[in-house]
C-alpha positions as CSV (number, residue, x, y, z in Angstrom):
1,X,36.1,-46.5,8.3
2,X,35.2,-47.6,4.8
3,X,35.9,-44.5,2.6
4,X,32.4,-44.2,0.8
5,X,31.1,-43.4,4.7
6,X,33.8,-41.1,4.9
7,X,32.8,-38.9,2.4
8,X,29.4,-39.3,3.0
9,X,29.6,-38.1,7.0
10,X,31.7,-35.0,5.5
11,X,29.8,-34.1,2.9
12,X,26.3,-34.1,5.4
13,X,28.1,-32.8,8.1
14,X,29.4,-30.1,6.3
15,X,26.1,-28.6,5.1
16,X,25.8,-25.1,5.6
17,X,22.3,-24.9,6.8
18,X,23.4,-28.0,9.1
19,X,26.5,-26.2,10.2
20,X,24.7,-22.7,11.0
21,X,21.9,-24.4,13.2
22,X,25.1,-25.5,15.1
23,X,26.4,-22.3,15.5
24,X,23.2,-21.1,16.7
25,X,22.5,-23.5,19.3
26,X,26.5,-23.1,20.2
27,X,25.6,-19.5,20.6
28,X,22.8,-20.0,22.8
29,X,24.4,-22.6,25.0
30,X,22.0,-25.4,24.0
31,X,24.7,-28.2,24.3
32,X,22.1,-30.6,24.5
33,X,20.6,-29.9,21.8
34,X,23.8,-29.2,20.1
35,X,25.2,-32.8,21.0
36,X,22.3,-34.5,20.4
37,X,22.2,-33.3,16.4
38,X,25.6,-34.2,15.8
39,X,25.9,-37.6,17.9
40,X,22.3,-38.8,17.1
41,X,20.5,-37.2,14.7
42,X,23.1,-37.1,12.2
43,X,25.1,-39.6,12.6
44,X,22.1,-42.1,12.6
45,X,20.8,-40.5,9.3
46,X,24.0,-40.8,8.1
47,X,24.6,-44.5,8.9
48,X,21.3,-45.3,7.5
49,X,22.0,-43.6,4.3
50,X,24.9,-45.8,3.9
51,X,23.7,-48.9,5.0
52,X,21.0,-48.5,2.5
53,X,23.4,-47.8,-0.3
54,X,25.5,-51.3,0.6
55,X,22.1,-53.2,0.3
56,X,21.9,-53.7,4.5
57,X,18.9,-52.9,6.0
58,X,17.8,-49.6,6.8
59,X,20.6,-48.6,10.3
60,X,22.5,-52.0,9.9
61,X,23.1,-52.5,14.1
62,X,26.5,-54.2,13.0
63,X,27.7,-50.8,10.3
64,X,26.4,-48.5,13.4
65,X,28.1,-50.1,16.2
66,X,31.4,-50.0,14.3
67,X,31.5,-46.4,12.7
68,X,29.3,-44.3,15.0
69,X,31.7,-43.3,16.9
70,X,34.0,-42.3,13.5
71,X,31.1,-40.7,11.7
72,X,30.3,-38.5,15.7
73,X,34.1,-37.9,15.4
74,X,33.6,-36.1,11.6
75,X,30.6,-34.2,13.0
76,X,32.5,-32.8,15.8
77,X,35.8,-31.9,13.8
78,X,33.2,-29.9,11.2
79,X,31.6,-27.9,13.9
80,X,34.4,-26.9,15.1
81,X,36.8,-26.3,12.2
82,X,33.1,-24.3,10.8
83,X,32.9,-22.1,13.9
84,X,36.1,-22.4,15.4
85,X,35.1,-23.3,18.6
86,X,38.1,-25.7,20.5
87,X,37.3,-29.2,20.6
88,X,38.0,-28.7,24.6
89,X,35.6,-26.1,24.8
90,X,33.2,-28.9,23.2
91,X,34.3,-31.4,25.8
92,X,34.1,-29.0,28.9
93,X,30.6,-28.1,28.4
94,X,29.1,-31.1,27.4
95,X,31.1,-32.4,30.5
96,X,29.6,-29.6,32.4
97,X,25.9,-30.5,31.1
98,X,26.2,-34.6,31.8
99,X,27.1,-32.4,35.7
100,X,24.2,-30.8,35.5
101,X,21.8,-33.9,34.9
């Protein structure tokens, strides 16, 4: 991962308000939700944000397909470092939701 994307997916996922509307929805059991903020929401803003700033159109589909899964990665390791909340507590209830479907 190029290091300007690096820095940009810490610094946005690392945003306080960001990080507390994580909590919340972490408190309330909206994984969904909760997933779907960090794996698509953000990470597609961020991605865009940086293919912008390289002079790629807006989303580049090649920059996405290669980092999303780094910059999701980032996203996760913030929430839980933030709320400390065990990555395989993360993993068992989104497992638990894709279950539920």
């Amino acid at each position: 991962m190029d290091t300007r994307l690096k820095e940009l997916a810490e610094s946005r996922y690392s945003q306080v308000e960001f990080l507390k509307t994580l909590f919340e929805l972490a408190l309330e059991k909206q994984w969904f939700d909760l997933e779907h903020m960090i794996q698509h929401d953000m990470a597609k803003a961020i991605i865009a944000d940086y293919s912008y700033e390289k002079g790629l159109d807006y989303l580049n589909t090649q920059v996405y397909y290669e980092n999303w899964e780094s910059v999701i990665e980032i996203g996760w390791h913030k929430f839980c470092s933030h709320t400390g909340i065990k990555m395989d507590k993360v993993k068992t209830e989104l497992k638990q939701l894709r279950e539920n479907i």
